[in-house]
C-alpha positions in Angstrom: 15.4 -2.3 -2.0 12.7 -0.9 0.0 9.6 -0.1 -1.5 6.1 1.5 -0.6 3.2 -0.1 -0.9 0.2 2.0 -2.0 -3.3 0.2 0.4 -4.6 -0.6 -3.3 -1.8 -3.1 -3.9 -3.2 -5.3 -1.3 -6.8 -4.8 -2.4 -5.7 -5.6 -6.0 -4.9 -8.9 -4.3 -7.5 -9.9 -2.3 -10.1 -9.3 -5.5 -7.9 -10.6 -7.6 -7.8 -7.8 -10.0 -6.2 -6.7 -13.1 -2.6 -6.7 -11.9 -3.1 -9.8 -9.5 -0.4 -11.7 -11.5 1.8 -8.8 -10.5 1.2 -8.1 -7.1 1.3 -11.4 -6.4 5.1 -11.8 -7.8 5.5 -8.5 -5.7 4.4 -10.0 -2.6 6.1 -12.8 -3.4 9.3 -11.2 -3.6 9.0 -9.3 -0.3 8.0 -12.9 1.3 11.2 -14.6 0.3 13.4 -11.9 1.4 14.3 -10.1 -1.6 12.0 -6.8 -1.2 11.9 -5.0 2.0 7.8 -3.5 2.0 6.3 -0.9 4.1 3.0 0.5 4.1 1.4 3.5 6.2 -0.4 3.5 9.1 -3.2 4.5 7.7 -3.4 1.8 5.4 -3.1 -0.7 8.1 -6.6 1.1 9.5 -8.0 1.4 5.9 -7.5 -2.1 5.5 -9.0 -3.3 8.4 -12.0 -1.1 8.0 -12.4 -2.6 4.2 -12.0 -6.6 5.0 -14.8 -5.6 7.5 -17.0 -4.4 5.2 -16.2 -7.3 2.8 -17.1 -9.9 5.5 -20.1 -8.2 6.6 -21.4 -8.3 2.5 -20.7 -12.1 2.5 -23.1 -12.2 5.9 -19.8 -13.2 8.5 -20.6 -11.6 11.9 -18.6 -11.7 14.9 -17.1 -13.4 16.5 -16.4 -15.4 13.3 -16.2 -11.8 11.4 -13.1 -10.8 14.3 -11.2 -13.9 13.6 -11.0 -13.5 10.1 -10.1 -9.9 10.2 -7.1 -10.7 12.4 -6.2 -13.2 10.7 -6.1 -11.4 7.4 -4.4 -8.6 8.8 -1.5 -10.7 10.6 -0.9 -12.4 6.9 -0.7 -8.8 5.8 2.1 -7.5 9.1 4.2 -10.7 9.0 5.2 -9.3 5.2 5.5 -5.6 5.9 6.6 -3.2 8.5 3.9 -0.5 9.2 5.5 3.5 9.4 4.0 6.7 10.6 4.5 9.8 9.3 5.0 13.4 11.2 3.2 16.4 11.6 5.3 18.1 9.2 5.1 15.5 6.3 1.2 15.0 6.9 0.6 19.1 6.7 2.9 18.8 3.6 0.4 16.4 1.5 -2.6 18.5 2.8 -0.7 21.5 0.8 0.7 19.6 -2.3 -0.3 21.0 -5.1 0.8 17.9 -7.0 -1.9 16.1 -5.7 -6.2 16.1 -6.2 -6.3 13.5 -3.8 -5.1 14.3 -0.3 -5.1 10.9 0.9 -2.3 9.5 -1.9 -0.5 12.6 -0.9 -0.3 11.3 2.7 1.3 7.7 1.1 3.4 9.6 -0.9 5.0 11.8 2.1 4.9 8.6 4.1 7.6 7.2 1.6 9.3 10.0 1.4 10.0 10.0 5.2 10.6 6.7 5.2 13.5 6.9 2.5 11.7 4.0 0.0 13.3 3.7 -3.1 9.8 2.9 -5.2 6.1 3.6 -4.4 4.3 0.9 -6.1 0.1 2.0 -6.9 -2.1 1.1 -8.9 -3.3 4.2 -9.5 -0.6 6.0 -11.5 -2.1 8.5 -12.7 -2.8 10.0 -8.7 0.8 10.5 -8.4 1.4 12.0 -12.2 3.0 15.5 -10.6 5.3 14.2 -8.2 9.3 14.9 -8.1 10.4 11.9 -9.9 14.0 12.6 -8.6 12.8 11.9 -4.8 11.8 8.3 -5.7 10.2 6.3 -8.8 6.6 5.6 -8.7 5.7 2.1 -10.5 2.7 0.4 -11.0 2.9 -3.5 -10.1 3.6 -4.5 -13.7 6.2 -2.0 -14.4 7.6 -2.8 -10.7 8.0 -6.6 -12.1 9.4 -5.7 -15.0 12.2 -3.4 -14.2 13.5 -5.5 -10.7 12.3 -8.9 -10.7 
């Protein structure tokens, strides 16, 4: 099964959140094999951009600051495979009506493109008007529940 991972996923790890319990069975799951994960791009940069901003708030500067960072972020690519999206797709979620928030549109097309079976978010409710048919869209819990 191959399944999208929403950038929220990973920061519901990190700050061990809410669904950490879940997430972390997700992840997991896609460690051992079972799950094949993708994320965007975009959430590769978003990612890198928010762990910066985390280790500059607990006072880590660079180099030391860098090191972490990659670090981090090489944990997060030896579990998942990072996808693009095209033009098409990305002016698609700029026009979808389904979404308020342009950015979850862009995941959303991402996973589409990239023929995922499940989007998993934490936010459901940003992805409440999508075509249900094209793929399901599962928060971590319900993602647990249903396949492992």
């Amino acid at each position: 099964m191959k399944v999208f991972l929403d950038t929220n996923i990973f920061l519901e790890y990190f700050e061990q959140r809410r669904e950490y319990q879940a997430v972390s069975q997700l992840l997991s799951a896609v460690e051992e094999g079972r799950l094949k994960a993708v994320v965007s791009v975009g959430c590769v940069y978003t990612l890198a951009y928010l762990i910066r901003v985390e280790l500059k708030r607990q006072d880590i500067h660079r180099p030391e600051q860098t090191e972490r960072l990659r670090a981090t972020l090489n944990i997060v690519m030896s579990m998942v495979t990072a996808v693009g999206v095209s033009h098409k797709r990305l002016s698609e979620g700029i026009n979808d009506q389904a979404f308020d928030d342009v950015e979850d549109s862009f995941q959303y097309q991402c996973a589409i493109q990239n023929k995922c079976d499940a989007l998993v978010t934490i936010n459901l409710k940003d992805y409440r008007g999508v075509d249900a048919s094209k793929m399901e869209v599962l928060s971590p819990t319900e993602f647990v529940s249903k396949y492992l």
